[in-house]
TORDRENTI-668587 format. One record per residue (C-alpha): residue in three letters; z, y, x. Coordinates in steps of 0.05 Angstrom, whole numbers, plus 5000, padded with zeros to 4 digits. Layout:
BEGIN
AlaZYX...
This chain:
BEGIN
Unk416544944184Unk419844694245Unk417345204292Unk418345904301Unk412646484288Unk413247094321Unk410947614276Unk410848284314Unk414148724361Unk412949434365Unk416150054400Unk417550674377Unk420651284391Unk426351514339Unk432751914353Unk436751294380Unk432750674363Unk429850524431Unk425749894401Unk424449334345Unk422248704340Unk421648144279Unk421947444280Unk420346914230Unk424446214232Unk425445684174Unk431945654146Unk436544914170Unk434345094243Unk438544644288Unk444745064331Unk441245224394Unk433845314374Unk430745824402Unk429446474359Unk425146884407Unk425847134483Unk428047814465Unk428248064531Unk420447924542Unk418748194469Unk422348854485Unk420148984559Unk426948884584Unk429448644651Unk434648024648Unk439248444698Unk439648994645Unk442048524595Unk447348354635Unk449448974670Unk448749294592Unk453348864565Unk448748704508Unk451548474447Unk449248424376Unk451448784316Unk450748644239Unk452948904175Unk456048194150Unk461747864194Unk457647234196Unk454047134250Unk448246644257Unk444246874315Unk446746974384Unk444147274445Unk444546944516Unk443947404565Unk443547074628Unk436546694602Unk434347424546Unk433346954481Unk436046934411Unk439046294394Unk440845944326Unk448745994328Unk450445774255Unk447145424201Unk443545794166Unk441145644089Unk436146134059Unk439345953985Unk446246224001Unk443746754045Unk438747173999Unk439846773929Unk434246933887Unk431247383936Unk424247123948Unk424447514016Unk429747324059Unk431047644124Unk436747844178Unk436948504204Unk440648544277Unk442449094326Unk442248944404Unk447349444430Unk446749624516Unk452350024548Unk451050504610Unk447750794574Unk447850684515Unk441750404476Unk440449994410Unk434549554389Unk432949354311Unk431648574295Unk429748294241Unk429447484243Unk426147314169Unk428946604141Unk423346244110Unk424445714059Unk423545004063Unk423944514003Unk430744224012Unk432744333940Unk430443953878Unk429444203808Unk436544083766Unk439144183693Unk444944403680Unk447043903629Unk443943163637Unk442843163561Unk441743583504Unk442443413436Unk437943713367Unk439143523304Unk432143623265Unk430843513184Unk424943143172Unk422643743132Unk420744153190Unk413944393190Unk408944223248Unk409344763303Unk417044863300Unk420145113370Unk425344823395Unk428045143456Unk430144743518Unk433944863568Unk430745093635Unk431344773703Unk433245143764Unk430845103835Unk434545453897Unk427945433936Unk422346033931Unk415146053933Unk411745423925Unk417445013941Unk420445383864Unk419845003796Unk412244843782Unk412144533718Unk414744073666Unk413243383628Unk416343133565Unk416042393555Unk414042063504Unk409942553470Unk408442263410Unk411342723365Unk412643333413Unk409843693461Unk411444293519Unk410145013509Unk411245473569Unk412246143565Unk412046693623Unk417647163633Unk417747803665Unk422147703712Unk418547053737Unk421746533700Unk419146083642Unk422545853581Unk420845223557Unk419945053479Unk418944373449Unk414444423393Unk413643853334Unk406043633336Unk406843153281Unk411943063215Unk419042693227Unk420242153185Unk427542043181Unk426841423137Unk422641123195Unk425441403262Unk433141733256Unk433441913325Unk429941983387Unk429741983471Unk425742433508Unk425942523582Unk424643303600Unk422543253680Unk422343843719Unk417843853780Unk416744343841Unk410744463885Unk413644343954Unk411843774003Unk414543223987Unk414843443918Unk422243423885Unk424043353803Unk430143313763Unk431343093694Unk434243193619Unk435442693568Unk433343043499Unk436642653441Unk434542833372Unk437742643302Unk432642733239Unk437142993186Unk435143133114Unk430643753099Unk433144473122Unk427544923113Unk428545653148Unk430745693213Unk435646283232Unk430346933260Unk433347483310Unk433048083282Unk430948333357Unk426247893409Unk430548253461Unk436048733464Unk438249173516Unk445249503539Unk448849843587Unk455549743619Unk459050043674Unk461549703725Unk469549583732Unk469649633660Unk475549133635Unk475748463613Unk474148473534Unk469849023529Unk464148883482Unk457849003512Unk452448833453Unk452348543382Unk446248043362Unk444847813296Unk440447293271Unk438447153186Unk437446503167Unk433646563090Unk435845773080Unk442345863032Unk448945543028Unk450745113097Unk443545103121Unk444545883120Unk450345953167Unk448146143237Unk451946093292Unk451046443366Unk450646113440Unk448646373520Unk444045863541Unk444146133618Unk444645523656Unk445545533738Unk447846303745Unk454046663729Unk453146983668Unk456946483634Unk462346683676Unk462547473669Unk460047433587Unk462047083528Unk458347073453Unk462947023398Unk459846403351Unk460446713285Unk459147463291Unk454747433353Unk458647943396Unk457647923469Unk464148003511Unk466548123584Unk470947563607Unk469547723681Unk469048333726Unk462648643739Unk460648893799Unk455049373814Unk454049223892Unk453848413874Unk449548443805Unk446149173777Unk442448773723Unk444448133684Unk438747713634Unk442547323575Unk439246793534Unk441646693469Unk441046183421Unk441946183341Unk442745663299Unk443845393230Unk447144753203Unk440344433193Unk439144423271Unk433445003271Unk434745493319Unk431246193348Unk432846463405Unk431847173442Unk433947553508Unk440348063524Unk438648453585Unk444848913605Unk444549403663Unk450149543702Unk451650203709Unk455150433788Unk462050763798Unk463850963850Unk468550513880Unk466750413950Unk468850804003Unk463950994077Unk465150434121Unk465250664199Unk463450104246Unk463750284321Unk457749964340Unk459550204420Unk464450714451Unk466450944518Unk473051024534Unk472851544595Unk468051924607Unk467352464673Unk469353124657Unk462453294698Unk458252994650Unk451653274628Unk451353594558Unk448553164497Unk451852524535Unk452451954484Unk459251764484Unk460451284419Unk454651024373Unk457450894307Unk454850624233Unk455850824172Unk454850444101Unk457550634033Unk455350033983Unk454950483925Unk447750813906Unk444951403886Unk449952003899Unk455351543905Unk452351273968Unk449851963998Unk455852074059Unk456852674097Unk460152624153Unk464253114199Unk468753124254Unk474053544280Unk472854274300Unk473654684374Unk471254074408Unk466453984464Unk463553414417Unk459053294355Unk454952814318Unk448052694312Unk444552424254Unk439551764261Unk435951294216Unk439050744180Unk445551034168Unk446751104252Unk451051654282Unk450251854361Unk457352234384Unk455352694438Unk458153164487Unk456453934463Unk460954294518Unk462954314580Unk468953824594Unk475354044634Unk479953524644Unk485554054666Unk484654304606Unk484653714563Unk486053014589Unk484652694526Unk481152784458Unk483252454396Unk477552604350Unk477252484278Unk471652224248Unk471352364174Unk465752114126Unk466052254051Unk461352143993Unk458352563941Unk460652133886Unk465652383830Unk470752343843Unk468952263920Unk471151683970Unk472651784041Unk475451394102Unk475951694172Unk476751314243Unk479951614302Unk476451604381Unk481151684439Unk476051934486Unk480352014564Unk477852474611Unk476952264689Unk478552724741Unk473353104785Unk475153494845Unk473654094819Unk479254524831Unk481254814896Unk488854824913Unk492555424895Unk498655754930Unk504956074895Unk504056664929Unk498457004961Unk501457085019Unk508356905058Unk513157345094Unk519256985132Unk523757085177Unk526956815237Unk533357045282Unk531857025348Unk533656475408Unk533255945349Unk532955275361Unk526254805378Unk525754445314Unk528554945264Unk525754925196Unk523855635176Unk520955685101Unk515855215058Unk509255515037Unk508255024967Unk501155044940Unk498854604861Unk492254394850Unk490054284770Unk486653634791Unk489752924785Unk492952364832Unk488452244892Unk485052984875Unk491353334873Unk494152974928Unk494753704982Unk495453575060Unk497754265101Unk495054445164Unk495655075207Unk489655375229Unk487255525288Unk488856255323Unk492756565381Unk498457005385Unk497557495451Unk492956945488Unk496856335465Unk494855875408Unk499155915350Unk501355195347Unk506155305408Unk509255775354Unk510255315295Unk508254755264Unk507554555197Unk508753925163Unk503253535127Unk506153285074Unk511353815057Unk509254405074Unk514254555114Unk513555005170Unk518454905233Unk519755375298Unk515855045349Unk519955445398Unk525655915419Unk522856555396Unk526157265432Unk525857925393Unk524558335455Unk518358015474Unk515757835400Unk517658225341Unk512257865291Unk506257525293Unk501357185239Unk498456605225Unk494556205169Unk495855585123Unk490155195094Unk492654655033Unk486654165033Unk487153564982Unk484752854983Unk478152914940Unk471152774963Unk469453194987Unk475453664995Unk477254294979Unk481554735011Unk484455515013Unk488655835055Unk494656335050Unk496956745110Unk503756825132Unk507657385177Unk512857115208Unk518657645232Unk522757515285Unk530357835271Unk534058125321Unk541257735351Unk546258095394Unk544157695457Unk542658325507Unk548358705537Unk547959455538Unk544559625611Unk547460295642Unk541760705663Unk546961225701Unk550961325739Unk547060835780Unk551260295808Unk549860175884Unk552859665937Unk552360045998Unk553960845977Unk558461155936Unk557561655884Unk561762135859Unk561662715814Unk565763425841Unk569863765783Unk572764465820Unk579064565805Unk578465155770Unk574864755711Unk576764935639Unk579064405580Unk572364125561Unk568464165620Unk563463725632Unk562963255687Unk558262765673Unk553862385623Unk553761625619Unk547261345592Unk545860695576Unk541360325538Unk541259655491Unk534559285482Unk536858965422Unk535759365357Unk538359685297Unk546759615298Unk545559205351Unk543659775394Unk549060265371Unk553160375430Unk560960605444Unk563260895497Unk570960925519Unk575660985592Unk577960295606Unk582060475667Unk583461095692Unk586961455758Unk588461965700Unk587461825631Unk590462475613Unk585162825647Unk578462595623Unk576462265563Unk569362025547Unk564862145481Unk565261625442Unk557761645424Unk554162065468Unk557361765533Unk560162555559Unk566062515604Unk569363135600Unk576863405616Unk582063395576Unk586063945606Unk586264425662Unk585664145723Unk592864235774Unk592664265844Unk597663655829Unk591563185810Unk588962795862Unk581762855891Unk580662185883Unk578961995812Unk576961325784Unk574361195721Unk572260545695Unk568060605621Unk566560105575Unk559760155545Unk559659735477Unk555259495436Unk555859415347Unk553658695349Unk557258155316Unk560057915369Unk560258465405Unk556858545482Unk559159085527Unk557859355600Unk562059625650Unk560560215703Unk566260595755Unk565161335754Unk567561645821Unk570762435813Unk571762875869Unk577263455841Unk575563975900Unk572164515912Unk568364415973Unk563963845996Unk567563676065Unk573663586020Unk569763075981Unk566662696035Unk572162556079Unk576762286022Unk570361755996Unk568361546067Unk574161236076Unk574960896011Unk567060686024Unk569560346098Unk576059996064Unk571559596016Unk566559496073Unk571659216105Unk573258746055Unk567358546042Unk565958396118Unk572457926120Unk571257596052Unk564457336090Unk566757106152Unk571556686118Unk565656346076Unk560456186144Unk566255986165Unk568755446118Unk561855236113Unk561155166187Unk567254646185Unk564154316127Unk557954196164Unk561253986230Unk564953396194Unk559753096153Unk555053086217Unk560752796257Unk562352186204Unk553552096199Unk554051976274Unk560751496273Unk556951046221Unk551151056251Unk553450796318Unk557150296279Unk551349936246Unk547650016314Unk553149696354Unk554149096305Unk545649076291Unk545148946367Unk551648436368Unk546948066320Unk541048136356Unk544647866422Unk546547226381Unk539847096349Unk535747086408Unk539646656450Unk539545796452Unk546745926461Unk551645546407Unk556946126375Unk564246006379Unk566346106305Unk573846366290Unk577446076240Unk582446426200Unk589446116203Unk589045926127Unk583945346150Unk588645006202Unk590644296197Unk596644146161Unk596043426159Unk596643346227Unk590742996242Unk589543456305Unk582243616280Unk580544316279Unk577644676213Unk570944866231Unk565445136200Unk557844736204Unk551444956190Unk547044476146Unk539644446140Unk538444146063Unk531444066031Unk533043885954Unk527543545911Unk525643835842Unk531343545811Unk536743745848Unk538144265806Unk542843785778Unk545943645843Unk553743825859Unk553444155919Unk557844815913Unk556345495938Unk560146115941Unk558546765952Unk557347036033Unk562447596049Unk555147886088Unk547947706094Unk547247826158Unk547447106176Unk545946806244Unk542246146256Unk544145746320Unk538145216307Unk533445496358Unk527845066347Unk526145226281Unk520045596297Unk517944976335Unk518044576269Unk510844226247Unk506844586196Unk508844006141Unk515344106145Unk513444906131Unk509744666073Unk514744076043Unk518944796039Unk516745015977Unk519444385945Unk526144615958Unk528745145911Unk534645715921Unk541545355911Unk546045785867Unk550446405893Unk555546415846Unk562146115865Unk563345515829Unk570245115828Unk570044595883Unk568543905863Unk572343325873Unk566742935918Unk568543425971Unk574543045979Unk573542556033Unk579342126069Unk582742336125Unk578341886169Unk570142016153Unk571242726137Unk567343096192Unk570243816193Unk574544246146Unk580943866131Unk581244366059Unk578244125988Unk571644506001Unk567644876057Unk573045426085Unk571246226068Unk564946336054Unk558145936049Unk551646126049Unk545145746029Unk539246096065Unk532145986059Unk528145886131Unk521145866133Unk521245346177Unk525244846129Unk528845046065Unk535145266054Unk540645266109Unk547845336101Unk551545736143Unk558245956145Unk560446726133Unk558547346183Unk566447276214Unk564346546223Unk556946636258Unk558647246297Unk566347116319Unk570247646290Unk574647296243Unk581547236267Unk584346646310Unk590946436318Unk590446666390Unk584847056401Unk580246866463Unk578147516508Unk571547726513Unk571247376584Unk573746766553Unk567546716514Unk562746916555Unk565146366598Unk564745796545Unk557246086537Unk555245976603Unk557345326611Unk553945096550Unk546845556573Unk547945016632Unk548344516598Unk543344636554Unk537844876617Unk539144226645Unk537943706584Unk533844036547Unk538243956486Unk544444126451Unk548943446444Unk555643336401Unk561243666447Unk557144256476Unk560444756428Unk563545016501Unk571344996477Unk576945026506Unk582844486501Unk587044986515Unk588045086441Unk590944286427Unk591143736469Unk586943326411Unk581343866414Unk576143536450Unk569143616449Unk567842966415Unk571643216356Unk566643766345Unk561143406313Unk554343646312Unk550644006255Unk545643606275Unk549542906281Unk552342716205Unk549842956133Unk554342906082Unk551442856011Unk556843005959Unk556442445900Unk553541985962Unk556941506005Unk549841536053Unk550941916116Unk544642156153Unk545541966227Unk541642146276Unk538241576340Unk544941226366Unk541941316433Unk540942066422Unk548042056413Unk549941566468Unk546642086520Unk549842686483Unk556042466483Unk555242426561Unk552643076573Unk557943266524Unk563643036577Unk559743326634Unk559643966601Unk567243886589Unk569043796652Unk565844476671Unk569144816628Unk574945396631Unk582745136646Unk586145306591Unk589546006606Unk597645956618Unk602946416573Unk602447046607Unk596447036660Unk592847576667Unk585547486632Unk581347166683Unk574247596708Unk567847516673Unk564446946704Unk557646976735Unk550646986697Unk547146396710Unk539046346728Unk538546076657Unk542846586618Unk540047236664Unk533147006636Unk535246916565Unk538247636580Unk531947856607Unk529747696542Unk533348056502Unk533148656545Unk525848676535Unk525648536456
């Protein structure tokens, strides 16, 4: 049988057995072949399988079936053969458990093995040997020995054929237990004289498809005439031994008579048991026919054993008969627990009658030796239930509290009821998972702290520390204040409490006079889900601190009047002339006031109670004491440190009132007086104050207006500006050139960043541009502006390439431009360089300073100049030569005329005929100019405005 038949599947209801289903396969299935499709025979989803973590159990450690989950079918794992599975057991079968977790649930299999013929009949010897006398008689038995075939059913032994049979033939005889001996009986007389020995062939054949045989040669010897043959004295014989019982022990006697005499009469003993192991637990002694352990014997293996014996005598005639021996049990196996499925954790929130473990039990002993009890340990929230088939369910019976126990270790204990009795015991280490379940709990049920007053913001005050029973993320407590309000104001501008800690901190500077205590809640909330919180309240007290000086309620202290209290003259020791009272807001010992006489016109006369504040006399007053008495007290606090107050008690000694009043009016009018003075001084010192500050505001603001409008004067006008030169920038070569300062107009490419041109720092940025036209300039030259970027106002050391030769340089005669330069931006075309604010506006100092009409002369001439070309030319700077006879106007070049590019021998020259026709207008314009002015002439008069400078004035007036 190749295929597989699926014999039933059934569902039932039992204390734990959820289901069962059989299967039949043939034994020598291939590894892979499919057993059955569990899943669909049990009315279970593939997911379930999966998510269950199912998994088969069995008694035996071998394992030939497997379960796939991901497709729900059994599978052949192992080969499996029927013979060395079950033996002689005609039904053959495997009995599985399908175990599923979450929860837990178990299914019975049973897969029965069906036999195929794979094994042929076999001897155990290949030949047998008989040695028969001639004499014997027709009928005599001669037993053979018996084939044996591993398969069952009709694939088992069938039958037998002797050949030849001419002179014996085959008897078969049924035994109880299924088996049949075979006897070879003598049909017809041996003739030894004619045949001394013979071959027979015994074959053995089964039933199974193709049929299978084995064989036995039978050799027989005719010997001379031996007429008895030896007779058992019992056909079968029976015994018991227990099992264990030691090697040697003597479990039966058999005897046989033989009634031949002499040699024919000696019998001697054999175990004809061929293919099982009897031959290896028993042994027959030859002589006296005792049968012997030479093995150990083993009740859960073998409970009954079936010996054939054989006697015979010299003469070759033999009997035979049966030893059947029962093997008594002992009790000699312990329970074994199997832990078929457990759970490790479980939540302490579990319902009651949970399954937690499922575990099986065996004990391979029978009868009471194989009865168990089992039992586990006691005040826990667990127990076992019972099942069939040996199965025990461990359950929750109790409520679970992990705070109260984390972890079980529970003792399983099984015993038998055999004597003596066998036990083994397995220990469960069952863990507990947390449940939020507890809420948190404070140390105290409530809080009471305190605080001294005027405390700083910040200050930590006291902890509130709450526990919670529960475990890591469950225990985990968070604090937080609650909401209220302290006299209209939430609490949390009070305090504040920390999170984590518990800490609560002074949110404030708290003041005992205006809060004395207040109270407020905690709530400790911890990190379950959802969370549980409680609360603990809290009164916070607020100690006093000496901070309040004691206040003096009388006498009452008053600026404009004075009081005084009259003591007559004709006052007694002890008399009372005033009280001082005073108060202290603070409290307790800081509120405990002293009084005592600080200064005194008379400390002899009056003395002051040192607690109550009474000012009384000492003594009798004299006419000798003066009216006037002065008495400054001390009011003190008992603070640590200390805070005290101060009052002036005016007494009158006299007896009438006019008395009185004259003496304290004028004391009243001397500190008026005083007072009145100590004023006037103080308006007045401020008055002076005041005066001067105003007075230096006005002097610096006419400053910046005169020199804003200087500025203004010089920008709005075509007119060139006569710079001075500072004496350090004179020529010392010789050369007669004057140092001068020019103004450059440089657009720079992208890349002149990397250009040498050196800049320093202006001494002012208010510069002034001469180049009148610029607004005039085209709108692209406005827009090639933005190519030109900001040249550098640091002061850099001056490079060598500023070095020209005495001849091409066209200014400065020093290393670099002279005092200060200043790139500007324009609008109109880049940057511009232009010399220093002394330079632009004229102030810097000359070796001979011109006079203002002096300048305003050279202006003129060159507003001419300029109304009647048009333009500005080289040499219309409007200078002197009184200054050197080698200054003329041709040596003044033009900011306009020559660029000079340092690095660069180019020069950028403007049209030669532009310069041809400014050089003449240049000469014209020289000849109008000033004489220079002789050592000692008075300064010559302003000269006359032009038509062309009074409009450029006009101008300026109006802007």
């Amino acid at each position: 049988m190749n295929g597989q038949v699926l014999l039933f599947v059934s569902l039932f209801a039992l204390d734990a057995v959820y289901g069962q289903a059989s299967y039949s396969i043939p034994e020598e299935m291939p590894r892979g072949a499919l057993v059955g499709n569990i899943a669909q025979d049990l009315g279970l989803e593939i997911q379930r399988l999966i998510s269950g973590k199912a998994k088969i159990y069995s008694r035996s450690n071998e394992e030939y079936i497997e379960l796939s989950r991901e497709k729900g079918v059994l599978l052949v794992k192992d080969r499996i053969d029927r013979e060395a599975l079950c033996a002689h057991t005609a039904l053959c079968a495997l009995h599985l458990r399908i175990i599923l977790e979450s929860p837990i649930e178990f299914f019975s299999v049973t897969v029965q093995i069906t036999d195929i013929n794979d094994n042929a009949p076999s001897f155990e010897k290949n030949e047998m040997k008989f040695k028969i006398s001639e004499s014997a008689t027709i009928g005599a038995k001669f037993v053979l020995e018996r084939a044996m075939d591993l398969d069952v059913g009709i694939n088992d032994l069938q039958n037998y054929e002797l050949k030849p049979a001419d002179h014996f033939s085959l008897k078969l005889q049924n035994n109880a237990d299924g088996n049949k001996n075979v006897e070879m009986v003598l049909q017809k007389p041996l003739d030894r004289e004619k045949e001394e020995q013979m071959s027979l062939v015994l074959t053995a054949v089964d039933g199974g498809e193709p049929r299978m045989s084995g064989t036995m040669l039978i050799v027989i010897t005719v010997l001379d005439a031996n007429d008895n043959a030896p007779v058992f004295t019992q056909h079968t014989y029976k015994s018991i031994v227990t099992e264990n019982s030691p090697v040697g022990t003597i479990v039966a006697t058999v005897s046989a008579f033989d009634a031949d005499g002499d040699l024919n009469s000696k019998v001697s003993y054999s175990i004809t048991n061929t293919l099982d192991n009897v031959r290896k637990i028993f042994k027959i002694n030859k002589e006296n026919g005792q049968v012997s352990l030479i093995g150990n014997i083993d009740f859960e293996k073998s409970r009954h054993f079936q010996i054939h014996l054989l006697a015979s005598d010299e003469g070759g005639l033999t009997d035979s008969c049966k030893l059947i021996i029962d093997v008594q049990d002992v009790n000699d196996n312990k329970p074994e627990i199997n832990i078929m499925s457990k759970s490790n954790m479980i939540s302490e929130d579990v319902e009651i009658n949970t399954v937690v473990t499922v575990i099986s039990i065996e004990d391979l002993d029978s009868g009471d030796n194989g009865i168990i009890k089992c039992f586990i340990s006691e005040n826990i929230p667990f127990t076992l239930k019972t099942s069939d088939n040996n199965l025990y369910s461990f359950v929750t019976d109790g409520d679970l509290d992990r705070e109260k126990a984390s972890e079980y270790n529970i003792t399983v204990m099984c015993s038998d009821e055999g004597v003596p009795s066998l036990s083994s015991s397995v220990t469960l280490t069952l863990h507990i998972s947390d449940v939020n379940d507890n809420e948190p709990v404070f140390e105290r049920s409530s809080y009471e702290a305190y605080i001294v007053e005027n405390n700083t913001p910040g200050l930590s005050v006291f902890t509130v520390k709450a526990s919670d029973a529960d475990w890591n993320q469950n225990a985990r407590l968070s604090y937080i204040l609650e909401d209220s309000s302290v006299n209209g104001v939430p609490v949390s501008s009070y305090v504040s409490v920390s999170a984590e800690s518990g800490v609560i901190h002074a949110v404030r500077s708290f003041d005992y006079e205006q809060l004395k205590e207040f109270h407020f809640r905690v709530r400790a909330q911890d990190g379950g889900s959802p969370p549980l919180s409680s609360n603990v309240s809290v009164r916070m007290v607020i100690q006093d601190q000496n901070d309040n000086a004691p206040q003096v309620l009388y006498p009452v202290q008053t600026g404009g009047s004075v009081l005084a209290e009259m003591v007559p003259r004709s006052a007694d020791v002890g008399y009372l002339v005033t009280k001082v009272v005073a108060v202290d807001v603070d409290c307790g010992q800081n509120a405990w006031l002293s009084y005592k006489v600080h200064k005194a016109t008379d400390r002899a006369l009056f003395e002051v109670g040192l607690h109550n504040g009474e000012i009384r006399t000492v003594r009798q007053v004299t006419d000798k004491d003066a009216v006037k008495q002065r008495l400054t007290v001390v009011v003190e606090d008992n603070g640590q440190p200390s805070r005290s107050a101060t009052v002036i008690v005016n007494v009158a000694v006299a007896d009438s009132f006019p008395q009185v009043l004259s003496e304290f009016t004028d004391f009243s009018m001397h500190d008026k007086e005083y007072n009145d003075k100590l004023t006037f001084y103080l308006v007045l010192a401020l008055a002076v104050v005041s005066f001067l500050f105003i007075t230096c505001l006005l002097l610096i603001i006419s400053v910046k207006v005169y020199r804003w409008r200087q500025s203004r004067v010089l920008y709005h006008s075509n007119l060139p500006v006569i710079p001075y030169y500072p004496p350090r920038y004179s020529d010392t070569l010789g050369t007669g050139t004057l140092p001068h300062v020019y103004n450059y107009e440089v657009c720079r490419t992208t890349d002149s960043r990397k250009s040498d041109i050196k800049n320093m720092q202006a001494m002012s940025q208010s510069l002034v541009s001469v180049d009148g036209v610029d607004a005039d300039l085209p709108q692209e030259n406005k827009q090639t502006s933005g190519l030109c970027s900001q040249m550098s106002t640091l002061q850099k050391p001056p490079n060598n390439d500023w070095r020209f030769n005495q001849g091409p340089r066209p200014g400065p005669s020093g290393p670099h431009m002279p005092y200060g330069t200043q790139i500007r931006w324009t609008p109109q075309s880049g940057t511009r360089a232009a010399g220093g604010p002394e330079v632009a506006m004229g102030t810097g100092p000359w070796p001979q300073p011109p006079t203002e009409a002096e300048q305003l002369q050279a202006l003129m001439a060159a507003a001419n100049v300029s109304e009647a070309t048009g333009t500005l030319g080289p040499g219309t700077m409007g200078l002197s030569t009184r200054y050197s006879p080698q200054f003329t106007l041709q040596h003044v070049p033009d900011y306009r005329q020559n660029v000079y590019i340092p690095g660069s021998t180019a020069t950028l020259t403007s049209n030669p005929q532009q310069q041809q026709q400014q050089q003449a207008m240049a000469q014209q314009a020289g000849q109008q100019a000033l004489p220079p002015p002789q050592p000692g002439q008075p300064e010559p008069p302003k000269a006359a405005q032009t038509p062309a400078s009074k409009k450029k004035s006009t101008k300026k007036e109006k802007k």
